[in-house]
C-alpha positions in Angstrom: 36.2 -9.5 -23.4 38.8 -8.6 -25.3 41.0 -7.4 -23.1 40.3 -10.1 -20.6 43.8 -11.8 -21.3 45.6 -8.5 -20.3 43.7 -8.6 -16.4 44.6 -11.8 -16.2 48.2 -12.0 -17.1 48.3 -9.4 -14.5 46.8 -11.6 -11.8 43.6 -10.2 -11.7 41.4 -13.1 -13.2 40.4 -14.1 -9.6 39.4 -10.1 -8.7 35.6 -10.4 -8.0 34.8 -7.1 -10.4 36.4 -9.3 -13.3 34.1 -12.3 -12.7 31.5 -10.2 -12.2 32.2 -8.2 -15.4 32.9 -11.8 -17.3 30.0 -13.3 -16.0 27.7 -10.0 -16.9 28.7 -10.2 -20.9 28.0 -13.7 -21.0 24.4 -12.8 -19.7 24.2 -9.9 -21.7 25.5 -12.1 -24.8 22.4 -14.2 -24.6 19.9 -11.8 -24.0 21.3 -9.9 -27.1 20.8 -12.6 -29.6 17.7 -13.4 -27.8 16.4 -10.3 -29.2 18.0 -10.6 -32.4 16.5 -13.6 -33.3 12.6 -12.1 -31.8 13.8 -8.9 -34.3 14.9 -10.8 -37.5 12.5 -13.5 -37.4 9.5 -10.6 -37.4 11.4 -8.6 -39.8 11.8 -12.1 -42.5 9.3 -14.4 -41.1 5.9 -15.0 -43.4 2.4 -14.8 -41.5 1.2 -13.0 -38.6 3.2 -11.7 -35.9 1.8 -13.6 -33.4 2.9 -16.7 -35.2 6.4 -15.7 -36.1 7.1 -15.1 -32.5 5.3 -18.6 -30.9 7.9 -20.3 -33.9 10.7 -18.5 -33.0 9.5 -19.2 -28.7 9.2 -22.9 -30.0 12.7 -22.9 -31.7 14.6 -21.2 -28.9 12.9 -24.0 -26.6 13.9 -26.5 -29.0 17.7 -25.1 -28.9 17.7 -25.2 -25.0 17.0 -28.6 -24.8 19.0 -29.7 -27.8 21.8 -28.0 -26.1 21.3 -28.8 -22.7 20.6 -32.6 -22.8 20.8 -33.9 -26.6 24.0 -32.2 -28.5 26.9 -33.0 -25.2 25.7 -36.1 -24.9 26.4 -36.6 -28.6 29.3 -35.2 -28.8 30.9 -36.4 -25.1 29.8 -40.4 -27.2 32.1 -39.1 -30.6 34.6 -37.7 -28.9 35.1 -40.8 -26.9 35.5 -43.1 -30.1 36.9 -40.6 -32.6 39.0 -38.0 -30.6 42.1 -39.5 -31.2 42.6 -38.6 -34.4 42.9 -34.6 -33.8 41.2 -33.6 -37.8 37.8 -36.0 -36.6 37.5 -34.3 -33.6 37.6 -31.1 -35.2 35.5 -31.9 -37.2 32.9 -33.6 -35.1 32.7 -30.0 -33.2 32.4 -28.0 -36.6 29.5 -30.7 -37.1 27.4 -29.8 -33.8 28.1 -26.2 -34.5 26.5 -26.3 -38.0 23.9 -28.2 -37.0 22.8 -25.7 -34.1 23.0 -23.3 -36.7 20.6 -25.5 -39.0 18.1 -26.1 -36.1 17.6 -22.3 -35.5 17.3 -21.6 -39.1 14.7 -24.3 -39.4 12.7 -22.2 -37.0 13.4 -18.6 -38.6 16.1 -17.5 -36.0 19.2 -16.8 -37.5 22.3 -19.1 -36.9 24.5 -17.6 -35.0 21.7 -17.9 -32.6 22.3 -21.6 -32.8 25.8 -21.7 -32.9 25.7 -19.4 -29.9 24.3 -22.4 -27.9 26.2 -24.8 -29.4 29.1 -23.3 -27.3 27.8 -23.1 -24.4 26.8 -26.9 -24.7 30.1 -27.7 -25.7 31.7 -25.6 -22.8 32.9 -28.5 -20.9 34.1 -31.0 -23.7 35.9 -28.7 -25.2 38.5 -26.8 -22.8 39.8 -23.7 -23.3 43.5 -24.7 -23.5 43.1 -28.4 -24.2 44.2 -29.7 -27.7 40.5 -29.3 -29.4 40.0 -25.6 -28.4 43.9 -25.0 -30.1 42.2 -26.4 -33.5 39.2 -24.6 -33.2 40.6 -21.4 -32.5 43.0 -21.8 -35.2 40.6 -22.7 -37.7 38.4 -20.1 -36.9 41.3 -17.3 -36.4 42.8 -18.0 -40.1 39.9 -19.1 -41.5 36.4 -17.7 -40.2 37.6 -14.2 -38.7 39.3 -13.5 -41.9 36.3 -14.0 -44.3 34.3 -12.7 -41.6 36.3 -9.2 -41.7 36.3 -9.3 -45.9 32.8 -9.8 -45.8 32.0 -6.4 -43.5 35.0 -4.4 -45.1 32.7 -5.4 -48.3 29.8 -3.1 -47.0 32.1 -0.1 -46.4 31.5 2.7 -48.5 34.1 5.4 -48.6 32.2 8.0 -50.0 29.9 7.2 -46.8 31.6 6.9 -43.9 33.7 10.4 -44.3 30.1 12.2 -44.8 29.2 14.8 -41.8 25.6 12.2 -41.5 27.9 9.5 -40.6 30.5 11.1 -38.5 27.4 12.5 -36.9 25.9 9.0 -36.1 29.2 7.2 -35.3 29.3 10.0 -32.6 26.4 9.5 -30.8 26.8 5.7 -30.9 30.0 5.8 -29.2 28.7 8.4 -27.0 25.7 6.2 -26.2 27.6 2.8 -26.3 30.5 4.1 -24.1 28.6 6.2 -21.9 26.0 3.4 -21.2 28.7 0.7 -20.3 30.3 3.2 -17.9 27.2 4.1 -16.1 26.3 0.7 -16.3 29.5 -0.1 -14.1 29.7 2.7 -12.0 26.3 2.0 -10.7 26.6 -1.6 -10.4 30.3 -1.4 -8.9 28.6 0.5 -5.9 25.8 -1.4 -5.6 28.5 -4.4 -5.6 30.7 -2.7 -3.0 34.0 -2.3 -5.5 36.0 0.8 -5.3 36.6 3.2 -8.2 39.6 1.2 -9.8 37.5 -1.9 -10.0 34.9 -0.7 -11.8 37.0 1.3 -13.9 38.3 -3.0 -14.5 34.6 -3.7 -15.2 34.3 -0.8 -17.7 37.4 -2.2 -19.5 36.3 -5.5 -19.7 32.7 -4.7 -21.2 33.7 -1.7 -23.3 35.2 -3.2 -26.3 32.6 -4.2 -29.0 33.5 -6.2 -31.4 32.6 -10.2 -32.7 28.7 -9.8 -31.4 28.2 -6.4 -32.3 29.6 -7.2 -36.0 27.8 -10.3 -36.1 24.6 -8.5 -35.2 25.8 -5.3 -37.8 26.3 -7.6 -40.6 22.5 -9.4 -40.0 20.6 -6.4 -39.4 21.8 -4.8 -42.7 21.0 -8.1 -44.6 17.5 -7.8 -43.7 17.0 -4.5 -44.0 16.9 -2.9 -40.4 20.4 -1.2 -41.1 21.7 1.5 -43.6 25.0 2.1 -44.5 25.1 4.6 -42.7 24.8 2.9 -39.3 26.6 0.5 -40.6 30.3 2.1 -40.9 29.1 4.2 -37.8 28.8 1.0 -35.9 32.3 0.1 -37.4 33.9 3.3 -36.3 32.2 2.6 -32.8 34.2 -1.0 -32.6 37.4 1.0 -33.7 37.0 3.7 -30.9 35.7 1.2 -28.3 38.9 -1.5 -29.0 41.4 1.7 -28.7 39.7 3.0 -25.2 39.8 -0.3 -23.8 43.1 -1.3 -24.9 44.8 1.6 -23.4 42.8 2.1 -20.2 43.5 -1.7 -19.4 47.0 -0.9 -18.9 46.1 1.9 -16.4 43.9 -0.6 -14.8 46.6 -3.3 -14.1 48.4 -0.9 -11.9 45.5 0.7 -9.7 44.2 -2.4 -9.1 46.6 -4.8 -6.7 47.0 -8.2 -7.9 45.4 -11.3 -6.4 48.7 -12.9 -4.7 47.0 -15.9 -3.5 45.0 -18.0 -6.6 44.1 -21.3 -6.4 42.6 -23.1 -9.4 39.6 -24.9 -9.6 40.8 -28.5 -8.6 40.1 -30.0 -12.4 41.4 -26.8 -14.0 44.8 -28.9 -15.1 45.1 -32.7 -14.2 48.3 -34.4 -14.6 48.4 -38.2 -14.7 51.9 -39.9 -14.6 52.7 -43.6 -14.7 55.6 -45.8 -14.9 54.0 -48.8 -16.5 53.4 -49.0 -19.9 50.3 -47.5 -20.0 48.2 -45.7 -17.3 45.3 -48.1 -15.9 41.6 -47.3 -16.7 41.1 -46.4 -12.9 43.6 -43.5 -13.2 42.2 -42.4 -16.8 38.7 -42.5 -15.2 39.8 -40.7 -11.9 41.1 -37.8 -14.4 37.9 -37.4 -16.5 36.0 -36.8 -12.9 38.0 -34.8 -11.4 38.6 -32.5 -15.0 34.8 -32.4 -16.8 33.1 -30.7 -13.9 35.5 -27.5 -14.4 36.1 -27.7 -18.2 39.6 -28.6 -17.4 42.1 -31.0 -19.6 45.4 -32.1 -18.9 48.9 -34.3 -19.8 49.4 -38.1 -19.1 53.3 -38.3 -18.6 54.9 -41.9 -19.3 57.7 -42.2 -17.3 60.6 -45.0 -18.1 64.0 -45.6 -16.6 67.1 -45.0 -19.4 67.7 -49.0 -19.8 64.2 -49.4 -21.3 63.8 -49.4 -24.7 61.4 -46.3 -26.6 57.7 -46.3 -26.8 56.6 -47.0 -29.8 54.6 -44.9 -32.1 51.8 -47.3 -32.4 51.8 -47.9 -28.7 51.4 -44.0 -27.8 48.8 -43.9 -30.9 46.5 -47.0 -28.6 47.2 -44.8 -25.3 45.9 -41.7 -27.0 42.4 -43.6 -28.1 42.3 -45.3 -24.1 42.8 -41.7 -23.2 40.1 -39.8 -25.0 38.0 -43.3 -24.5 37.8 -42.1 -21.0 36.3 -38.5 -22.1 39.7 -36.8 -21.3 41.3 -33.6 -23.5 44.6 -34.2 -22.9 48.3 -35.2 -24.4 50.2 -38.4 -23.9 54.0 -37.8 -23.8 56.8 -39.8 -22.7 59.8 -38.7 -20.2 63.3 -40.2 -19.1 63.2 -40.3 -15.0 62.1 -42.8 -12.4 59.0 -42.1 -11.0 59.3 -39.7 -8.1 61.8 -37.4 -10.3 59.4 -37.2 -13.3 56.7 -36.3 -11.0 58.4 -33.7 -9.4 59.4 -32.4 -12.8 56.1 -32.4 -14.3 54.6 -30.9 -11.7 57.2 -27.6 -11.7 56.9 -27.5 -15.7 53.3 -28.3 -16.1 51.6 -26.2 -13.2 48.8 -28.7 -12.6 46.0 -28.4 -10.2 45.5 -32.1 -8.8 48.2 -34.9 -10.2 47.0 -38.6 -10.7 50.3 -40.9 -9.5 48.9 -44.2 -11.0 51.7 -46.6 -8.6 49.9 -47.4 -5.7 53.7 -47.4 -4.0 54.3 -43.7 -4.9 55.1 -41.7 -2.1 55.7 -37.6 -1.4 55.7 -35.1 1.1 52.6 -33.4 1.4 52.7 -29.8 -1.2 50.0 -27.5 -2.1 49.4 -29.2 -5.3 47.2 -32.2 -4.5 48.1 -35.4 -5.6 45.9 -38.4 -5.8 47.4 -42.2 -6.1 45.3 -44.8 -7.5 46.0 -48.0 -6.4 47.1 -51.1 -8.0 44.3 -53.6 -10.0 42.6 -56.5 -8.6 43.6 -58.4 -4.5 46.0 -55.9 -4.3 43.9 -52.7 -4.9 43.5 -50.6 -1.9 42.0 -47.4 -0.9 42.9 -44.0 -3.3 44.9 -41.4 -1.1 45.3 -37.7 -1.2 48.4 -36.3 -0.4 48.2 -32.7 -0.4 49.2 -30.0 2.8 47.4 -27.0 4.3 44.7 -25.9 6.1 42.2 -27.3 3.1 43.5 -30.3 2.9 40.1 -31.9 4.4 37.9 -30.0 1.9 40.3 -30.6 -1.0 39.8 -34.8 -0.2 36.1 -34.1 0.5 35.7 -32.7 -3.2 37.9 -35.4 -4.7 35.8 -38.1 -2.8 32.5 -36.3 -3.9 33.3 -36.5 -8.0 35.1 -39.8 -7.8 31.5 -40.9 -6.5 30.2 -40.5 -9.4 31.4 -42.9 -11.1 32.4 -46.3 -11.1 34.7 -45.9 -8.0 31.6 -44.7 -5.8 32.3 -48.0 -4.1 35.5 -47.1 -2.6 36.8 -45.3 0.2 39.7 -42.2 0.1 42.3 -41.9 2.9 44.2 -38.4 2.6 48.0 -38.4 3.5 49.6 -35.5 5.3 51.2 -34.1 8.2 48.2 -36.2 10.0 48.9 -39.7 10.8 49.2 -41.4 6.9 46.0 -43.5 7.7 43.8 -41.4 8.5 40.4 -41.8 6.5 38.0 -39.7 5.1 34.5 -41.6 4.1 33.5 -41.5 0.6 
């Protein structure tokens, strides 16, 4: 996917042959180091091969479960006390990844197996643009890719690769590999109803080979499946592939119209702003519900009026650990306005799918961007409202109502403010 980014820049990330593409490598991800791990346990393992393969059965069973139930409960409990401090929760996600990895090699499958499905168990912890995935990625793009990239340009052999047998090969593996992925699409894309452009977006999209395919390369010639020869044919193969994509994506962005109409998923970006001194657990809570079930993070903006006096450092430091004590990704700043001004601000320089006023006397004319109040602590707590416009306002509340329930406001009731009379209530 690596030219995902470019489709979506170009508003094409809600096209339905780009999910379908996105959600068709992800498949086709698994099932690949599915049979990688079947492959090099048979090829390394000791015993019969009916043995090798119930282990390696047993371990990938083992992995599903860890993944599924054990490891994000784990995590979601560290991340609450430790993520804070930005190098522990690093760390703490290096730490499941690792020991994924350890847990598939304890059962003979190799570890990026494991580390495979420690992502995907980590999927909604860790959001894509939050402040944890920004570590990550940078660790990984300095650090990992880098040594990564050494260690395959290591196995190049000069005197190799330029040889008619390998030319030869790196031939018909692009031939195969690119011809396969465009059939591939072609014939799904009309079974799927898209027109030529669109699958001409899937092709793009699943053409380029690159982290997997060198991650399954580099294994493969450590046991002893791969020569060098396929080897540096495989590498001309992620070369040619990343070239054809690259420069038929930009070809792509103009036969294919751009989505004008894209609403996010409702916990995509979540916005919490207060004027006290700190937001109240009920907001903080509200924004971990409304974010975890799309993998989405957000900002908690503390607004004060000019005459008061700065935040202090410590203070914003105790926010930050309330904050990810509620299970939210997110980043605690400060801003100079009264209330209705700094939401109005942070809502135009944020772009934020839902916003979380946390002044129960906070009042706005109904936009597209729906914002939830939470109301005040203790007597004077009354109902949450949604103030948001359009023709989904209903099913907007409805959804808000529906993960607020499950948590510790499923007592409560929700009342959504628009053009409708202000009062009007929708049942929890």
């Amino acid at each position: 996917l690596l030219t995902y980014p470019t489709l979506r820049d170009a508003g094409l990330g809600g096209n339905p042959a780009v999910a379908a593409a996105v959600g068709a490598t992800a498949l086709t991800d698994v099932l690949a180091l599915g049979v990688l791990a079947v492959v090099a346990g048979t090829q390394t393992g000791s015993g019969s091969p009916a043995i090798v393969l119930a282990e390696i059965g047993i371990g990938l069973v083992v992995l599903l479960l860890v993944g599924l139930f054990a490891l994000p409960r784990a995590v979601d409990a560290g991340l609450r006390q430790w993520g804070a401090d930005g190098p522990a929760r690093y760390l703490l996600i290096i730490v499941a990844l690792l020991f994924m990895a350890m847990v598939a090699q304890v059962f003979g499958i190799e570890g990026i197996v494991g580390a495979f499905f420690a992502g995907l168990a980590l999927n909604r912890l860790v959001p894509n643009e939050g402040p944890s995935m920004e570590r990550v990625e940078f660790f990984g793009t300095a650090v990992f890719v880098p040594v990564f990239l050494v260690s395959i340009g290591l196995l190049l052999d000069p005197s190799v690769m330029f040889t008619g047998e390998t030319l030869g090969l790196a031939g018909l593996v692009c031939a195969g590999a690119l011809g396969g992925k465009a059939i591939a699409c072609w014939v799904a894309g009309r079974l799927l109803g898209f027109d030529w452009p669109q699958r001409a977006a899937m092709f793009v999209l699943t053409a380029p080979q690159a982290a997997a395919t060198l991650a399954v390369t580099l294994i493969g010639f450590e046991i002893g499946l791969f020569g060098t020869a396929l080897v540096n044919a495989v590498l001309v193969l992620i070369l040619v592939s990343i070239i054809v994509a690259a420069v038929l994506a930009q070809r792509v962005v103009g036969w294919v119209p751009a989505q004008t109409a894209h609403t996010p998923p409702l916990g995509e970006r979540v916005l919490v702003v207060t004027s006290s001194a700190e937001p109240s657990d009920a907001a903080m809570r509200a924004a971990s519900l409304l974010a975890r079930p799309d993998g989405g993070h957000g900002d908690v903006v503390i607004v004060r009026a000019e005459s008061e006096p700065r935040l202090d450092p410590m203070i914003l430091r105790r926010i930050e650990h309330r904050v990810f004590g509620h299970g939210f990704d997110g980043r605690v700043r400060a801003a100079v306005d009264d209330l209705d001004t700094g939401v109005a601000k942070a809502m135009f320089t944020a772009d934020p799918s839902v916003v979380i006023v946390d002044d129960p006397t906070f009042e706005a004319v109904p936009g597209l961007v729906p914002v939830l109040v939470v109301p005040g602590t203790g007597d004077a707590a009354g109902a949450m409202r949604v103030i948001v416009d359009g023709g989904d306002g209903g099913i907007v509340a409805a959804e808000v109502t529906r993960r607020l329930a499950r948590g510790a406001t499923a007592g409560r009731f929700l009342r959504r403010s628009d053009r409708s009379p202000p009062d009007a209530e929708i049942p929890a």
